[in-house]
C-alpha positions as CSV (number, residue, x, y, z in Angstrom):
1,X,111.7,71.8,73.2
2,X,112.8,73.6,76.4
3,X,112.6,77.0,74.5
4,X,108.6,75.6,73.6
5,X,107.7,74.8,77.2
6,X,108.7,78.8,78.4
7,X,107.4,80.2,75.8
8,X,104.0,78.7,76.5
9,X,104.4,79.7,80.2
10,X,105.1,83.3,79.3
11,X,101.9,83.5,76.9
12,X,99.8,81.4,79.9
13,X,100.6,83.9,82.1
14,X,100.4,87.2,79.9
15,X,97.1,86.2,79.2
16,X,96.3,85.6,82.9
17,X,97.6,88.9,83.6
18,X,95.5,90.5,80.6
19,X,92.3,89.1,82.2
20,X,93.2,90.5,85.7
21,X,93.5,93.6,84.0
22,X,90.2,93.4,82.4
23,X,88.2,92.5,85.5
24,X,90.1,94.9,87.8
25,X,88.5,97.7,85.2
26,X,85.1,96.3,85.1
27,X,85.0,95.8,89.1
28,X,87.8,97.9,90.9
29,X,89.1,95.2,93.1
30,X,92.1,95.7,94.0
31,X,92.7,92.1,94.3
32,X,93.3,91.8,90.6
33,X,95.1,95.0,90.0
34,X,97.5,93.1,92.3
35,X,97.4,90.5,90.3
36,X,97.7,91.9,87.3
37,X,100.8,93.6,88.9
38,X,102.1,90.0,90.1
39,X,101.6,88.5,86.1
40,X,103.7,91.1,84.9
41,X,106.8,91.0,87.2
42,X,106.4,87.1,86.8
43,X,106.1,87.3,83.1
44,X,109.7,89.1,83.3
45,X,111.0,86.8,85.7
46,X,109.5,84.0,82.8
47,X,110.9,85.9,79.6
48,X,114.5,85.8,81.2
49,X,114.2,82.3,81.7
50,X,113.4,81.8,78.3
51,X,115.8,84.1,76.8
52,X,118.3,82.2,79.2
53,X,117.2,78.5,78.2
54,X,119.6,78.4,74.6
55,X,122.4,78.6,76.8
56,X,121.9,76.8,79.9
57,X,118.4,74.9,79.8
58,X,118.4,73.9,83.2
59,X,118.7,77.2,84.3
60,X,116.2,78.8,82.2
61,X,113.6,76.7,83.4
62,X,114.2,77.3,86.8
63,X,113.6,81.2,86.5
64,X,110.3,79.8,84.4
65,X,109.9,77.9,87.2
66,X,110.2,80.9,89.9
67,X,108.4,82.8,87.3
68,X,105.1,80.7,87.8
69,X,105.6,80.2,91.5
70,X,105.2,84.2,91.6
71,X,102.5,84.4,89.4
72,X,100.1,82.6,92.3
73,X,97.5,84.6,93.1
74,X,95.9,84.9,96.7
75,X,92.0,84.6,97.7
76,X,89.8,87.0,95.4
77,X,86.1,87.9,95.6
78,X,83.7,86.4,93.7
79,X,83.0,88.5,90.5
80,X,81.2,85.2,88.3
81,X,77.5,84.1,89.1
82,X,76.1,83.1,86.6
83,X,78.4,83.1,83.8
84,X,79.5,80.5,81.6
85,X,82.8,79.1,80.5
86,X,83.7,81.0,77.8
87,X,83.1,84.4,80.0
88,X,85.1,82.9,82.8
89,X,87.9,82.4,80.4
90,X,87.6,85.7,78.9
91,X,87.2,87.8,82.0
92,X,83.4,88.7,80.9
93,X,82.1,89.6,84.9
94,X,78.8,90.4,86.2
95,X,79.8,93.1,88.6
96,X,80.4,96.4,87.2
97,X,82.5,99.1,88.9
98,X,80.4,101.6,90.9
99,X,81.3,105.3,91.3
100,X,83.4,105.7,94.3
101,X,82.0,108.4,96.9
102,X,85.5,110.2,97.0
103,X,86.3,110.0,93.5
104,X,83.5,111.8,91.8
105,X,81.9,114.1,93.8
106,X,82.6,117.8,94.0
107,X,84.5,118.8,96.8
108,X,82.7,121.1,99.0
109,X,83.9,123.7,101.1
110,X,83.1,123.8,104.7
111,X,81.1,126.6,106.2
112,X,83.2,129.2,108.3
113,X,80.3,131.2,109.8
């Protein structure tokens, strides 16, 4: 049972993570890329807690446990309007990434006269 319960916390948050990913590359917020970042050091911290669980339980659920704390995510802007609960849940946003000004421009020399 104890292996279930981590094993359902490292999918819950891989999937989190997956959906950070997606809406940091729809938006460019770094908010989720930092949360993306967060999901994945806490779904480590969450898969050796349950590879640990078969031989001490109690201890394998604690690093799930430290796993999920980690995994909280801090204030983030709002990229759903109007979108319903399906999109929510799959990361479907209605902000789309604008071109940076630095990023895709062509560099331009200054003039030396």
């Amino acid at each position: 049972m104890y292996l279930e319960i981590a094993m359902l916390a490292y999918f819950v948050v891989l999937f989190l993570t997956v959906r950070d990913i997606r809406i940091y590359k729809r938006t460019g917020y770094l908010s989720y890329r930092k949360g993306a970042l967060k999901g994945l050091a806490a779904s480590s911290l969450i898969l050796i807690g349950a590879i640990s669980v078969e031989a001490k339980p109690e201890i394998g659920l604690l690093f799930v446990l430290f796993g999920l704390t980690f995994n909280r995510k801090g204030a983030r802007e709002p990229v759903f309007t109007n979108a319903g609960t399906i999109d929510r849940f799959l990361g479907k946003t209605d902000y789309v990434k604008r071109n940076r000004p630095g990023k895709n421009r062509e560099k331009t020399e200054p003039d030396r006269k």
